[in-house]
RODO-481005 format. One line per 8 residues: their letters; for each residue x, y negated, z of N, C-alpha, C. Coordinates in nm, 2 decimals. Atoms other than C-alpha are relative to their C-alpha. Layout:
# residues N
A = X:Y:Z:X:Y:Z:X:Y:Z ~ ...
END
This chain:
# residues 264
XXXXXXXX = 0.09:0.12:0.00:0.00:0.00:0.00:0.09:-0.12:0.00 ~ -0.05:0.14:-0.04:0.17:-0.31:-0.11:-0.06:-0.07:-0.14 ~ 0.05:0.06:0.13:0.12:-0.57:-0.37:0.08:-0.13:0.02 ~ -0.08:0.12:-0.03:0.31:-0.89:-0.52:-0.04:-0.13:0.03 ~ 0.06:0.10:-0.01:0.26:-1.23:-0.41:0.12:-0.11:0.01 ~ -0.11:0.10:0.04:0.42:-1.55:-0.48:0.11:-0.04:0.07 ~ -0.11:0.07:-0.14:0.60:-1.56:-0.12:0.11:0.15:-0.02 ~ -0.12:-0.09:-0.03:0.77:-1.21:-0.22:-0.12:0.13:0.01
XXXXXXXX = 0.09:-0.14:0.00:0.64:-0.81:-0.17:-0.08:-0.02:0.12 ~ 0.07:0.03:-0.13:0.34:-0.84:0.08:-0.03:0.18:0.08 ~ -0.01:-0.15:-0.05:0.27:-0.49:0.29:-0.16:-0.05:0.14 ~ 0.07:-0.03:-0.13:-0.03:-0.41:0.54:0.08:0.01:0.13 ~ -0.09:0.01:-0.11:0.08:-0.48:0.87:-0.08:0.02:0.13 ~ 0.05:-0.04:-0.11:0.00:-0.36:1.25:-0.14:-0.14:0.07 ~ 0.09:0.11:-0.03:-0.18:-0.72:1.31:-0.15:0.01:-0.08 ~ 0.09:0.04:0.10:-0.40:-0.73:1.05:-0.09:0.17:0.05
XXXXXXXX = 0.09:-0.11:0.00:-0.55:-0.33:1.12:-0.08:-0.02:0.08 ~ 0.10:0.03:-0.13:-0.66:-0.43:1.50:-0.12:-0.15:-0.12 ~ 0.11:0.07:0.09:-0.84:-0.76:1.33:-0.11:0.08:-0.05 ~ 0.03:-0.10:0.10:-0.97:-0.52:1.07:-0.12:0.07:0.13 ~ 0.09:-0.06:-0.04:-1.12:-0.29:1.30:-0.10:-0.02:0.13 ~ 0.09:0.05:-0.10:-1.22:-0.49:1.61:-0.11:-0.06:-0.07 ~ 0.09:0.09:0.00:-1.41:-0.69:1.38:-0.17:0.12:-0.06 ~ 0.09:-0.06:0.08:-1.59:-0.41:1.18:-0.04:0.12:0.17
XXXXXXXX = 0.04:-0.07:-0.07:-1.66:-0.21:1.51:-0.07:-0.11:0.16 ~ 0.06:0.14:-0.13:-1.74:-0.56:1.77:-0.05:-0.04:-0.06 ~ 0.07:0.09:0.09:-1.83:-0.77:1.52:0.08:-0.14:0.00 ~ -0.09:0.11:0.06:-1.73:-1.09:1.46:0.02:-0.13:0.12 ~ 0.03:0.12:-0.12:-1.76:-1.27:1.80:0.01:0.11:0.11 ~ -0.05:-0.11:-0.16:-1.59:-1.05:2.14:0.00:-0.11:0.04 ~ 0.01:0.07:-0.14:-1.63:-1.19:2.46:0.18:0.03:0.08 ~ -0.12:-0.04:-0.04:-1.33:-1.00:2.59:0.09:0.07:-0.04
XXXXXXXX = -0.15:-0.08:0.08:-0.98:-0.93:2.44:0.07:0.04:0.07 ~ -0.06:0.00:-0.08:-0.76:-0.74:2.66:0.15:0.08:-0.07 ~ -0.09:-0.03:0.03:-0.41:-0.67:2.63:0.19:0.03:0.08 ~ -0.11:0.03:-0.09:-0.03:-0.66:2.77:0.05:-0.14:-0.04 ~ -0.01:0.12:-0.01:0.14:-0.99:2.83:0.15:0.03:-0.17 ~ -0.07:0.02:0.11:0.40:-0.90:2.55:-0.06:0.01:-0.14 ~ 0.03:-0.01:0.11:0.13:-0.87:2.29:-0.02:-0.18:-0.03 ~ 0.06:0.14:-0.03:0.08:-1.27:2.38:0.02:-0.07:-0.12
XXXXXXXX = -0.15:0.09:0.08:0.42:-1.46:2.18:-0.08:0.05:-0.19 ~ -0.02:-0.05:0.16:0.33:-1.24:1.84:-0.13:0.07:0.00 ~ 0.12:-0.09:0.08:0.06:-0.95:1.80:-0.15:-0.07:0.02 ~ 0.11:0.13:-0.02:-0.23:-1.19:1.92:-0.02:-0.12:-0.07 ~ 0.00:0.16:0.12:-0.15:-1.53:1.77:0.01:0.06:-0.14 ~ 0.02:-0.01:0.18:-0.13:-1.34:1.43:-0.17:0.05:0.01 ~ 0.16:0.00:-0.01:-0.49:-1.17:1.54:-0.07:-0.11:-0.02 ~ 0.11:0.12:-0.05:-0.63:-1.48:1.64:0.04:-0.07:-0.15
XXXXXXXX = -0.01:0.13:0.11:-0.46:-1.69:1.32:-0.10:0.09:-0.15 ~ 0.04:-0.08:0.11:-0.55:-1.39:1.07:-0.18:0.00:-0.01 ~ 0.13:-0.05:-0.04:-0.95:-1.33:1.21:-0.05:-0.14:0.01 ~ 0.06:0.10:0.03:-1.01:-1.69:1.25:0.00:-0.10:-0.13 ~ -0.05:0.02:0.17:-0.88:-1.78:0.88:-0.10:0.06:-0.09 ~ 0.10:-0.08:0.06:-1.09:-1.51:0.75:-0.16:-0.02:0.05 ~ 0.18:0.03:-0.06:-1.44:-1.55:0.99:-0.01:-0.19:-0.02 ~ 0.02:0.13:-0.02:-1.41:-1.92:0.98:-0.06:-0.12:0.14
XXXXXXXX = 0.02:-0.01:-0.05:-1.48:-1.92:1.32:0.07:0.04:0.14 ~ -0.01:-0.09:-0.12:-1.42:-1.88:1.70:0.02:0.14:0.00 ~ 0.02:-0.15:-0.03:-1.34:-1.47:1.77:0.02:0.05:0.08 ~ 0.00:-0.11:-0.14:-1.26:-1.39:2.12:-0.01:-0.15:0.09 ~ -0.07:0.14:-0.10:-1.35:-1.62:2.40:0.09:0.04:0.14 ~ -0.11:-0.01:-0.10:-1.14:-1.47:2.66:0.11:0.13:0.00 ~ -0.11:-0.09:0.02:-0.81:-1.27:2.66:0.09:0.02:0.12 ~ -0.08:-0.06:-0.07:-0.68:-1.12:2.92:0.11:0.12:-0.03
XXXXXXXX = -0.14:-0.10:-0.04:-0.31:-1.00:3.00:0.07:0.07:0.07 ~ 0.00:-0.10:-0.15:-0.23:-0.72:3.21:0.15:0.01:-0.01 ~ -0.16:-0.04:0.06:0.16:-0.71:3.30:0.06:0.14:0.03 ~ -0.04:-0.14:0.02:0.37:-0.41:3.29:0.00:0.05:0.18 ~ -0.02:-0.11:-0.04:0.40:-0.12:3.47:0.15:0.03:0.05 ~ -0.13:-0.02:-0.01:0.73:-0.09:3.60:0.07:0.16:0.06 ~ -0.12:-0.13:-0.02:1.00:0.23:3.67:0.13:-0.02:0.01 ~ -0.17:0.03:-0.03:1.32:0.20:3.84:0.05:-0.14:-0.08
XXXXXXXX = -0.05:0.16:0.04:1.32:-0.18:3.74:-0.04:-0.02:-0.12 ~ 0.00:0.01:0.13:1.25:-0.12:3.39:-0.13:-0.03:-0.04 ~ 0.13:-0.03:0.06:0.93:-0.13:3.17:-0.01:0.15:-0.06 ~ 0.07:-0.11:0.04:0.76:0.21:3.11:0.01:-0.02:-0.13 ~ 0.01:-0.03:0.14:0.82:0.28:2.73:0.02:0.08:-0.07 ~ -0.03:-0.14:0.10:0.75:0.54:2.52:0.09:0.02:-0.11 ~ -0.10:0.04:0.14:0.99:0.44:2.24:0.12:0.06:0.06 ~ -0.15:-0.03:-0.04:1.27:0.51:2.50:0.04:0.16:0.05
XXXXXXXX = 0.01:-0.11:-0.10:1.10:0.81:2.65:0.02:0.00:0.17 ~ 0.03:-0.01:-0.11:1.08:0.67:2.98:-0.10:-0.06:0.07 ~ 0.11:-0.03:-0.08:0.76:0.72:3.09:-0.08:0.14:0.08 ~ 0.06:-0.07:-0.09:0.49:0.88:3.30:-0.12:0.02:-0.05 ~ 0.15:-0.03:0.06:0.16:1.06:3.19:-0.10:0.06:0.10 ~ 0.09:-0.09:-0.12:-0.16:1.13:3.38:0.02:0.13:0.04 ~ -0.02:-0.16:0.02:-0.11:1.50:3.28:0.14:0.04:0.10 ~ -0.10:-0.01:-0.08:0.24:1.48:3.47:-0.05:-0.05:0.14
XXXXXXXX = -0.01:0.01:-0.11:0.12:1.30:3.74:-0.11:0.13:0.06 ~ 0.11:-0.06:-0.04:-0.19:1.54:3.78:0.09:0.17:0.08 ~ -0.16:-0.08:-0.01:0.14:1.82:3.78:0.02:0.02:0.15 ~ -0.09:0.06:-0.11:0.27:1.64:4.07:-0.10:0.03:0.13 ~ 0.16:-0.02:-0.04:-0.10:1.67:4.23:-0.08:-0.10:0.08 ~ 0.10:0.11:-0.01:-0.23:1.37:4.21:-0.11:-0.02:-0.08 ~ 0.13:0.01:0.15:-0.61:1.27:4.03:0.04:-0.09:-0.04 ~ 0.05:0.11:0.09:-0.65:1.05:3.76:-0.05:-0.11:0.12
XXXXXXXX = 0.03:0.07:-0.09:-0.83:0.86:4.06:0.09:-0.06:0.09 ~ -0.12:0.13:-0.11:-0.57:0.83:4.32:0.07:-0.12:-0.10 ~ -0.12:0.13:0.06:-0.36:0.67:4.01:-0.12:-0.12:-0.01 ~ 0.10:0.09:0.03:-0.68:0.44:3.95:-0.01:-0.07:0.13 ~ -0.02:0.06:-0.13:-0.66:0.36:4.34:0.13:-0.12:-0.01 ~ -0.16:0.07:0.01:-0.28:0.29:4.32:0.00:-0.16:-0.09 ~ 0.04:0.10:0.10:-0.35:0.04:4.00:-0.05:-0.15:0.04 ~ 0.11:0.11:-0.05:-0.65:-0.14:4.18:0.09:-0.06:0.13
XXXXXXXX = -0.08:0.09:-0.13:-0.40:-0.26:4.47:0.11:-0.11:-0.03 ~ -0.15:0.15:0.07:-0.17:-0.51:4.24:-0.11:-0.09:-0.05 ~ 0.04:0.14:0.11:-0.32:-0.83:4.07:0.04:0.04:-0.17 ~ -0.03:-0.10:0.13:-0.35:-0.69:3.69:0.13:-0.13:-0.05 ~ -0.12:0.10:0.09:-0.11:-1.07:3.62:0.10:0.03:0.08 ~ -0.12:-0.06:-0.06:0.16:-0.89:3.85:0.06:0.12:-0.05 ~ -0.10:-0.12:0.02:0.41:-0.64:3.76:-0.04:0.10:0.15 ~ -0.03:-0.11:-0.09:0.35:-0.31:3.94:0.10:0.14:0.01
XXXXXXXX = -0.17:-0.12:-0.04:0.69:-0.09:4.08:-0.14:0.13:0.01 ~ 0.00:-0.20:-0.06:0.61:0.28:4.06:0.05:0.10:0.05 ~ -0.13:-0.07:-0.01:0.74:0.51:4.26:-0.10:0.15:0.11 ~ 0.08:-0.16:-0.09:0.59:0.87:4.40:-0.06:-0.03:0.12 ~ 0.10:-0.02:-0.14:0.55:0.75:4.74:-0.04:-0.12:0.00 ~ 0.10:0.08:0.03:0.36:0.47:4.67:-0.12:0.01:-0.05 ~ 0.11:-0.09:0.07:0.14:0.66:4.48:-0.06:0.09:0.12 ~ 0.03:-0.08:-0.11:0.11:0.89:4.76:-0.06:-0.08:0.14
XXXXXXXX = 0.08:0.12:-0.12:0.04:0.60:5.02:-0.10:-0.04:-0.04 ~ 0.14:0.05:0.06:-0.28:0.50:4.73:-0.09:0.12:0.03 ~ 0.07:-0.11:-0.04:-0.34:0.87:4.77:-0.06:0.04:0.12 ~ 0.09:-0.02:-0.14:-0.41:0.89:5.15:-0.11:-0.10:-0.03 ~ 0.04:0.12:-0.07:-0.55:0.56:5.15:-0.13:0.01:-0.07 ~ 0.07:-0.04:0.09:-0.78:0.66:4.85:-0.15:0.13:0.08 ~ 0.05:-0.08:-0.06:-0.88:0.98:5.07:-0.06:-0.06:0.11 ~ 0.03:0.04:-0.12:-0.92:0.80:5.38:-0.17:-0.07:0.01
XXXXXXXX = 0.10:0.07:0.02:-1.18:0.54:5.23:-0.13:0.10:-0.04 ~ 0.07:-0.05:0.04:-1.36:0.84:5.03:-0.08:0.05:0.15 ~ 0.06:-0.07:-0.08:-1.42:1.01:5.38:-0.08:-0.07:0.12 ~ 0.15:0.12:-0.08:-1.61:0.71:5.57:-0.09:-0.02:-0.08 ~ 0.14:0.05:0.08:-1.81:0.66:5.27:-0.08:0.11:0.00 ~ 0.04:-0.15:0.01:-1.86:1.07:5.25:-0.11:-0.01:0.18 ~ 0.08:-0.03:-0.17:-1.98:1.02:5.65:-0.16:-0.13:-0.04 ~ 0.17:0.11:0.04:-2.23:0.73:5.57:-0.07:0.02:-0.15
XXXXXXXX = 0.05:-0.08:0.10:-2.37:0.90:5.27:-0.09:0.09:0.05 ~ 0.03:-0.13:-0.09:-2.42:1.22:5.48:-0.07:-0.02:0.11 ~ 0.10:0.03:-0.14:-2.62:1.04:5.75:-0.09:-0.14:-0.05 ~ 0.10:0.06:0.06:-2.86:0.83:5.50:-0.18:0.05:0.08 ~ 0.14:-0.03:-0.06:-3.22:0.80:5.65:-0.06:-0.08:-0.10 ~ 0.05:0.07:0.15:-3.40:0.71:5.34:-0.17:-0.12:0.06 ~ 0.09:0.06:-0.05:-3.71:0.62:5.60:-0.01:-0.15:0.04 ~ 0.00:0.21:-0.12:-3.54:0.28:5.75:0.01:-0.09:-0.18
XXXXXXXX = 0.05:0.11:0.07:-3.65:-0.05:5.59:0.17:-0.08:-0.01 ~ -0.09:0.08:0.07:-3.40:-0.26:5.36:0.04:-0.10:0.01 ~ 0.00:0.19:-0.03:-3.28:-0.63:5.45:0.06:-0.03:-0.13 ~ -0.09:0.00:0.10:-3.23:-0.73:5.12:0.08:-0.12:-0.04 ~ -0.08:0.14:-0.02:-3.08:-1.10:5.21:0.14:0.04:0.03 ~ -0.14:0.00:-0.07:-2.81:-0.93:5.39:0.06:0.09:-0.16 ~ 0.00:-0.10:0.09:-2.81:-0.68:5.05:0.09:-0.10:-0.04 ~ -0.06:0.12:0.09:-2.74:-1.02:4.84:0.14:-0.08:0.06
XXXXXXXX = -0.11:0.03:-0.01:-2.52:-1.16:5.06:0.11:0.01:-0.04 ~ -0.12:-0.10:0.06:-2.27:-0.89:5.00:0.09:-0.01:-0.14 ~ -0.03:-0.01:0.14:-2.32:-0.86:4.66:0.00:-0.15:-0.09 ~ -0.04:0.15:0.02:-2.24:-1.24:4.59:0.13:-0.05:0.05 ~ -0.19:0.01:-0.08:-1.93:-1.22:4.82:0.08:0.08:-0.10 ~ -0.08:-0.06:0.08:-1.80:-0.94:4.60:0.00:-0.02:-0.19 ~ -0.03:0.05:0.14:-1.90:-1.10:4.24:0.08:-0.12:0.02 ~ -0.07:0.09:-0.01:-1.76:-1.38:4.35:0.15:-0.01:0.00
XXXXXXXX = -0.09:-0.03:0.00:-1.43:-1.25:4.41:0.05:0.06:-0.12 ~ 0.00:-0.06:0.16:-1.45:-1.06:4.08:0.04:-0.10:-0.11 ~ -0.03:0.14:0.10:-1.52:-1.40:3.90:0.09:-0.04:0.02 ~ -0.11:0.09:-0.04:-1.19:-1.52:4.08:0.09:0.09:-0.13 ~ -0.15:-0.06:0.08:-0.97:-1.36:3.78:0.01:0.09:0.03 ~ -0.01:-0.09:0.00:-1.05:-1.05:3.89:0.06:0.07:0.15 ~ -0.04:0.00:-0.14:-0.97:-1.05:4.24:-0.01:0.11:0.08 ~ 0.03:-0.15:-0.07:-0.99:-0.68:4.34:0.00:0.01:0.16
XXXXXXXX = -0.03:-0.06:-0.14:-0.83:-0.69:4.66:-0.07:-0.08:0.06 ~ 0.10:0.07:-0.10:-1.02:-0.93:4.81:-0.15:0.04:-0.03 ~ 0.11:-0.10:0.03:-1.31:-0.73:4.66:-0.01:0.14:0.06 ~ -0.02:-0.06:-0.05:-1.20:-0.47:4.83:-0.03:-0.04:0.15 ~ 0.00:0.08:-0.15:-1.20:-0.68:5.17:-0.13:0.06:0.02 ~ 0.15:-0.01:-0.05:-1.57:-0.70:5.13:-0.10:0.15:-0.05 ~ 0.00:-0.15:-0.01:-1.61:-0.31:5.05:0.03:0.05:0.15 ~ -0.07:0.01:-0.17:-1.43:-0.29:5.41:-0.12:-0.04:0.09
XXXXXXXX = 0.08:0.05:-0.04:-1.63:-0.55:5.55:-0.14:0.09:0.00 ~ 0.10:-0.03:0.00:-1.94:-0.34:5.45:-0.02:0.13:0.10 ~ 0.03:-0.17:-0.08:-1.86:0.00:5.60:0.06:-0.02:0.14 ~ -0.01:0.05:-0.16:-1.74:-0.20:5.94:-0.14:-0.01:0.03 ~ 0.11:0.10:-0.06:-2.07:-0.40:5.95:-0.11:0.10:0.09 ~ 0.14:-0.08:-0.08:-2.29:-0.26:6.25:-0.17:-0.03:-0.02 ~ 0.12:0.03:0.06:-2.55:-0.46:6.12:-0.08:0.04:-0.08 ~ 0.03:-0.09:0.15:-2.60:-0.26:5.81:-0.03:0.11:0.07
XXXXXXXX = 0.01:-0.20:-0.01:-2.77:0.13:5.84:0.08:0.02:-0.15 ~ -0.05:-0.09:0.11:-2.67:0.36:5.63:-0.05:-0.04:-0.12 ~ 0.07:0.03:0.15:-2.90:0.32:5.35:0.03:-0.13:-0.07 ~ -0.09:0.15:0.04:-2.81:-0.07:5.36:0.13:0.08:-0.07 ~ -0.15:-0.03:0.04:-2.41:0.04:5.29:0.00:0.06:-0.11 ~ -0.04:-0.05:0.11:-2.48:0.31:5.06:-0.08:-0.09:-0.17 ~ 0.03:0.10:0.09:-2.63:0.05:4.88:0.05:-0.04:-0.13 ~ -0.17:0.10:-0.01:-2.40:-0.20:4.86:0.12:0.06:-0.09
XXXXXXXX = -0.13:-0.05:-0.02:-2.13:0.09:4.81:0.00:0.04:-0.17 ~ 0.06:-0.09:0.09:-2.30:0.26:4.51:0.01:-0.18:-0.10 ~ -0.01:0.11:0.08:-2.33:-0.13:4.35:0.15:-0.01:0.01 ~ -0.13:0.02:-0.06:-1.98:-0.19:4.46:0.06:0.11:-0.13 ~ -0.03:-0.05:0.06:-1.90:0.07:4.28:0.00:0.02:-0.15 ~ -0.04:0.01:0.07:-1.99:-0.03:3.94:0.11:-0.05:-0.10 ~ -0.15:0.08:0.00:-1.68:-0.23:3.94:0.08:0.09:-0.03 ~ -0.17:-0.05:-0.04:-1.42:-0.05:4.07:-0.06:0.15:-0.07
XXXXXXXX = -0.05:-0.17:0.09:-1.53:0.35:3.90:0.15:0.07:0.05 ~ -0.11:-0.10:-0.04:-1.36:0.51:4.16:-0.07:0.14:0.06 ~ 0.09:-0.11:-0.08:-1.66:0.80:4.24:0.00:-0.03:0.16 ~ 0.01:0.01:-0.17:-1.71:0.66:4.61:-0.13:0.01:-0.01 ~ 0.13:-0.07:-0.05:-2.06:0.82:4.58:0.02:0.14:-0.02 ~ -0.02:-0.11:-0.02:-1.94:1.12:4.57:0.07:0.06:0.12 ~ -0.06:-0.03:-0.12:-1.86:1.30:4.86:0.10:0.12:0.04 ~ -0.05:-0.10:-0.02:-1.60:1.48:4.98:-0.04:0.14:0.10
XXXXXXXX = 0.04:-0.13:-0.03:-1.59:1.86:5.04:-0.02:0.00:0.19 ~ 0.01:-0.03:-0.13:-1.51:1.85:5.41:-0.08:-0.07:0.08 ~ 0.12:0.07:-0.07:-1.76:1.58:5.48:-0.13:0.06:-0.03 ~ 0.18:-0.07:0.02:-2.07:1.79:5.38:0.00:0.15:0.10 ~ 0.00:-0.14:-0.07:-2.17:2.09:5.54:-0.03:0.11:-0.11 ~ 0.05:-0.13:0.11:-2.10:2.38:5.28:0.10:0.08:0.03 ~ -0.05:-0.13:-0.01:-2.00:2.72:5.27:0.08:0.03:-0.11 ~ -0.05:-0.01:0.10:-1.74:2.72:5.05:0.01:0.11:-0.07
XXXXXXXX = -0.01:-0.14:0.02:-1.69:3.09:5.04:-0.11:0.05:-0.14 ~ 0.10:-0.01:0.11:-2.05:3.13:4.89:0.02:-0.10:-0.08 ~ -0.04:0.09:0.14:-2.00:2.86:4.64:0.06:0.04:-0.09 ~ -0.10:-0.03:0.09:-1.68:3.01:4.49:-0.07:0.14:0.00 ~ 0.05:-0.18:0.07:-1.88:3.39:4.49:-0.09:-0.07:-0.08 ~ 0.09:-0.02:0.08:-2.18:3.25:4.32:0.10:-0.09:-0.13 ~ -0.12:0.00:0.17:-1.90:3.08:4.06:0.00:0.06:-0.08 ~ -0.03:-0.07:0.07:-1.75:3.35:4.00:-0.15:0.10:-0.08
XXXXXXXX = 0.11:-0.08:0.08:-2.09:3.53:3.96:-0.09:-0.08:-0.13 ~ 0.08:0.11:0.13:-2.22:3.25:3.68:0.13:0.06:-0.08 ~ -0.12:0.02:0.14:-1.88:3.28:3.48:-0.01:0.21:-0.05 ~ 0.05:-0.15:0.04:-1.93:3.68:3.52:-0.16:-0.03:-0.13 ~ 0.16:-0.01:0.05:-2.31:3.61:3.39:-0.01:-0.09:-0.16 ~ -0.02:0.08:0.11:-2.20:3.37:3.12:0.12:0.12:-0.12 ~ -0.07:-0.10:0.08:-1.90:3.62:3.01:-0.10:0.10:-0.10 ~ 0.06:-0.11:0.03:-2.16:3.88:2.99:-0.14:-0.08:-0.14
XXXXXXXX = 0.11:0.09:0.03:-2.39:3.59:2.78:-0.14:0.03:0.06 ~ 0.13:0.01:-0.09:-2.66:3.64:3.04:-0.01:-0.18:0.01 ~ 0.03:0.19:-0.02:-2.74:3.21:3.01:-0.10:-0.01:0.12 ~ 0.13:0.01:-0.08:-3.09:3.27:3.19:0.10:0.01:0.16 ~ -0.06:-0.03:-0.17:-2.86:3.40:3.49:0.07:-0.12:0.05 ~ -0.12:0.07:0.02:-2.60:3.18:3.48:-0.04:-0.16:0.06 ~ 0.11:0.13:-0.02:-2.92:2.86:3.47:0.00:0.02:0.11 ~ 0.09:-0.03:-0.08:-3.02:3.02:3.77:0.09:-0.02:0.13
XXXXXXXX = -0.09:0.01:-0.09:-2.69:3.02:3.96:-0.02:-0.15:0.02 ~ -0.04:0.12:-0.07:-2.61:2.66:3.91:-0.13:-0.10:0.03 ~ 0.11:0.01:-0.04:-2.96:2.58:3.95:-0.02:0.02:0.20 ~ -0.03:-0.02:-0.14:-2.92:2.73:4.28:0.12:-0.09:0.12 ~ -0.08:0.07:-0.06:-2.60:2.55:4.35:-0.03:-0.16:0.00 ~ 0.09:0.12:0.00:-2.80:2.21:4.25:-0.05:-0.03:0.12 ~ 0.06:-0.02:-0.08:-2.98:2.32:4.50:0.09:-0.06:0.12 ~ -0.11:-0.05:-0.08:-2.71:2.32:4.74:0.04:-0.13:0.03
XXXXXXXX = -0.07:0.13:0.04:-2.60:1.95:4.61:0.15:0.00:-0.05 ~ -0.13:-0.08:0.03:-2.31:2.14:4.45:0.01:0.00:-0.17 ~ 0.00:0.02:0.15:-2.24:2.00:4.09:0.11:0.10:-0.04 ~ -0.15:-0.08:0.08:-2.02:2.25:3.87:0.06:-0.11:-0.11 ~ -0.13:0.07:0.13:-1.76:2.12:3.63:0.06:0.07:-0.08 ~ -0.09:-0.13:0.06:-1.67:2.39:3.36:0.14:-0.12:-0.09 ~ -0.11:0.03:0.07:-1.32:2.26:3.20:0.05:0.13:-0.07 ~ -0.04:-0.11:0.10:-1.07:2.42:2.97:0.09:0.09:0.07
XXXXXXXX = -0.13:-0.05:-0.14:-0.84:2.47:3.32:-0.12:0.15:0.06 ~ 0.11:-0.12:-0.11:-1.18:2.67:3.45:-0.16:-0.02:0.06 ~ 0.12:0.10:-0.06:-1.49:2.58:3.64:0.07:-0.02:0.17 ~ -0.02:0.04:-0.11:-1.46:2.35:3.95:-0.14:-0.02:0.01 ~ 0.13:0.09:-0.01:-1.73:2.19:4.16:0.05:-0.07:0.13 ~ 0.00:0.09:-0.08:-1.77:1.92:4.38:-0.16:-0.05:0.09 ~ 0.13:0.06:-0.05:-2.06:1.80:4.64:-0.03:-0.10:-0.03 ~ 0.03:0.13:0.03:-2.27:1.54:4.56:-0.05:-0.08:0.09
END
């Protein structure tokens, strides 16, 4: 793909594809561009000069720059081969989530150091949080009445912080703030926690194993008896199990690792 033009051989170029396909899959008017701070200097100002040239028009009104990722001082780069993949960290035996903990604890316009036991201090701290929300989940009384001023309050303290540039950690504060407040029942918090949570997508309505009361034992036989019942293509059986484990509040997860499950 090239062709000549009066300034010399012209060639399709990495700028012009993004253009190209933000526009034909967003359309012609994004709200939000997001990117690394080194796409700022070059791969952006040609976006923006190339897309507004062509639309004749405004094309992103806001562009956020996330900065790097750091390792032993350096920047993470795959070009050098020194980097880090979920799949390694998962290895290591950490979730996808703890690293999404870890993440949520820098300012996205700050450089964040990487280093195992940092990850591992996101990972208690990750566990810690899941298992107070797992206890006020698990002692919901769906009977008590709602105060929904104190509801709003909250959730105005925590957009508010959001609207600050993204202000996680102090959105976190008032995540904190909520599962202190004695003022709040249960049902208030899991509220709150469950809104709270469209933000941040870190599953904190889901509850952990050792905060429910289950029998794990039977869980993992009637498993194994679905994956038997599915081997055998018995499906009707198989409905019946995790139907039963539904029952239970016991979501399955088949992957290509196996089936898990988790309480809900």
């Amino acid at each position: 793909m090239q062709w000549d033009s009066p300034w010399g051989r012209g060639f399709p170029g990495w700028h012009l594809e993004c253009s190209t396909m933000s526009i034909k899959y967003l359309g012609e008017n994004i709200d939000i561009h997001c990117g690394g701070i080194d796409h700022i200097p070059v791969h952006h100002t040609n976006e923006i000069a190339q897309s507004e040239a062509a639309l004749g028009h405004k094309w992103v009104n806001y562009w956020v720059h996330g900065e790097f990722l750091v390792l032993d001082g350096g920047k993470m780069s795959k070009s050098s081969g020194d980097f880090l993949t979920v799949s390694r960290l998962e290895k290591e035996g950490f979730s996808p989530l703890d690293y999404r903990y870890f993440c949520l604890q820098s300012r996205y316009r700050k450089q964040l150091v990487f280093s195992f036991e940092s990850l591992d201090d996101a990972k208690k701290g990750y566990k810690a949080l899941k298992k107070k929300i797992s206890t006020i989940i698990g002692d919901v009384n769906d009977n008590l009445q709602v105060d929904n001023s104190k509801l709003e309050t909250y959730k105005q303290k925590f957009i508010d912080h959001i609207s600050d540039d993204l202000n996680i950690a102090n959105a976190f504060t008032v995540l904190n703030e909520v599962i202190k407040d004695n003022q709040l029942n249960n049902k208030e918090k899991a509220i709150l926690i469950e809104e709270f949570d469209k933000v941040l997508s870190l599953d904190l309505m889901i509850m952990e194993k050792e905060a429910v009361n289950v029998n794990e034992d039977l869980v993992n036989q009637l498993i194994v008896q679905r994956n038997e019942a599915r081997k055998a293509k018995n499906y009707s059986r198989a409905d019946e199990i995790r139907n039963e484990l539904l029952a239970m509040n016991i979501e399955i997860l088949d992957t290509k690792e196996g089936t898990t499950w988790r309480a809900k």
